[in-house]
N, C-alpha and C positions, 0 to 999 in steps of 0.2 A: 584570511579568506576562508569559507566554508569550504569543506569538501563536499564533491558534486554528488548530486542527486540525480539519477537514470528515472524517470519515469515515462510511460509512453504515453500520445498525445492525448488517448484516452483519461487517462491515469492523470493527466497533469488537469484537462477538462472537469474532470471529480473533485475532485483537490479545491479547482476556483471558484465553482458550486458552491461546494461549502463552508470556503470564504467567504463570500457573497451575502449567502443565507447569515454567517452569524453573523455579519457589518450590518447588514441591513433588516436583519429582521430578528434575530435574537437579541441581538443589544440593546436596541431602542425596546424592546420587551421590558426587559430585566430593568433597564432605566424605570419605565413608567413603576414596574413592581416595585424598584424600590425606594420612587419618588410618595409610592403609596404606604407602602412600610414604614416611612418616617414620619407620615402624617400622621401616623397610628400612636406616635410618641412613644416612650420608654424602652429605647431600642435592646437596653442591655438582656431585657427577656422577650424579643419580638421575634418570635421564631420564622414571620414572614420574611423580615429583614436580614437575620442572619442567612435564610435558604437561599435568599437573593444575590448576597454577598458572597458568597460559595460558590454557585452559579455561574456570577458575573467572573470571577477568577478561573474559574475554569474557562472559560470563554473565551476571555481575555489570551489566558496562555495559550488556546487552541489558536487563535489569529494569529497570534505572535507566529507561532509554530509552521501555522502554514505561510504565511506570508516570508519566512526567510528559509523554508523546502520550496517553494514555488521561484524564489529567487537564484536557488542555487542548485536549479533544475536545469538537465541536458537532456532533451527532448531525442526519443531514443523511434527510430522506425525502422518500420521493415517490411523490405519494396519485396518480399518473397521472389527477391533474384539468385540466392546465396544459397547455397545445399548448403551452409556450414553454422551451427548452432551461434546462437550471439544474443545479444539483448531485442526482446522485441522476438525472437523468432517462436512461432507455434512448434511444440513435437509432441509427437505420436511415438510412445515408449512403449514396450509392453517385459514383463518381470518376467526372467526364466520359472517356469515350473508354473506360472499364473495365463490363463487364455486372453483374459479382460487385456485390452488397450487402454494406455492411461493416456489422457492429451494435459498438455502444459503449455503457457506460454510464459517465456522469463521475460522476467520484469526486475525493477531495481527493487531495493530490500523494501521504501516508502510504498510502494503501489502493493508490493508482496499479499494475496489470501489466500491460501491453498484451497480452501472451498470454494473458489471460483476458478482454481485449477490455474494460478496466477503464482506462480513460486521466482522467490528471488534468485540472481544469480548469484549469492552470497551464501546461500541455505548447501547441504550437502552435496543432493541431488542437482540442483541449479549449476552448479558450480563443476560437477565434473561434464554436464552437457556439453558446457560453450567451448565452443572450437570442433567440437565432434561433428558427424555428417552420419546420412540414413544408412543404415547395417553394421555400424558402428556396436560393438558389445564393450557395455559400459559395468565397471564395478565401483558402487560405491559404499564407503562407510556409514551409516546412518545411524542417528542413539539405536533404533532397535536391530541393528545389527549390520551385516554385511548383505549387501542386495546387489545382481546383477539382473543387469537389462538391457534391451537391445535398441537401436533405435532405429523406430518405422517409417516414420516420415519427417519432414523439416518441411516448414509453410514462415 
C-alpha cells in the first residue's frame, strides 16, 4: 500500500483538474498528432512523430502519477477551531529582527509551492510549526541558516 498523501480539498480539487484536462483533452490531442505523424510515413526521421511520442509519455506518466497521489490522498481541513498548528492551518509568522509578516498555510509535501506561501509540513519551517500555537517562539534550522520566529496568528 502507498503511503498517504495530505492534501487539502483545494489541493486535491487542482490535482483532478488536471487529470481531467490531460484524459480528456491532451490525449485524444497527441492521438490525432500522432495519428497524423504516421501518415506522414518514414517515422524513423519524423520529428512530428517523435515530439508526439515524448509528449504522449510524459503525459502518460503524469496520469499515472496523479491518479495513484489522488488515490492515496487523506483529505486534510481545517474548521479554524484549533489555536494549535497542524495540516491545513494558515499562520501568520513574523522573523525576529524582520518587520514584514510572513503568512503560510501547511499543506502536505504534494500541494507544497512556496510562492503561493503553501509550505509542506515536511520542509523545515513546516515542520517545526505543527503542534505550536500563537506567541509560540520558534527556532528553526534552514539550508541558509538558523532562523527564529514568532508566531502571530493560527486560522
Amino acid at each position: 500500500m502507498a503511503d498517504a498523501v495530505y492534501l487539502t480539498a483545494e489541493g486535491a480539487g487542482d490535482l483532478r483538474r488536471e487529470l481531467d484536462t490531460l484524459i480528456n483533452e491532451r490525449r485524444p490531442e497527441l492521438a490525432r498528432k500522432l495519428k497524423e505523424a504516421v501518415a506522414q510515413g518514414d517515422l524513423k526521421e519524423n520529428a512530428d512523430y517523435h515530439d508526439a511520442k515524448e509528449q504522449q509519455a510524459f503525459i502518460e506518466g503524469r496520469i499515472q502519477y496523479l491518479e495513484n497521489l489522488l488515490r492515496a490522498a487523506v483529505i486534510i481541513s481545517n474548521d479554524g477551531m484549533s489555536d494549535m498548528i497542524n495540516l491545513g492551518s494558515q499562520v501568520t509568522i513574523v522573523e525576529e529582527g524582520v518587520d514584514e509578516d510572513e503568512v503560510y498555510t501547511i499543506v502536505g509535501a504534494a500541494e507544497a509551492n512556496p510562492a503561493e506561501g503553501k509550505i509542506s509540513n515536511e520542509s523545515p519551517i513546516g515542520a517545526a510549526l505543527i503542534g505550536r500555537k500563537k506567541g509560540d517562539k520558534v527556532r528553526v534550522k534552514a539550508p541558509g541558516g538558523e532562523i527564529t520566529f514568532r508566531v502571530k496568528k493560527v486560522k
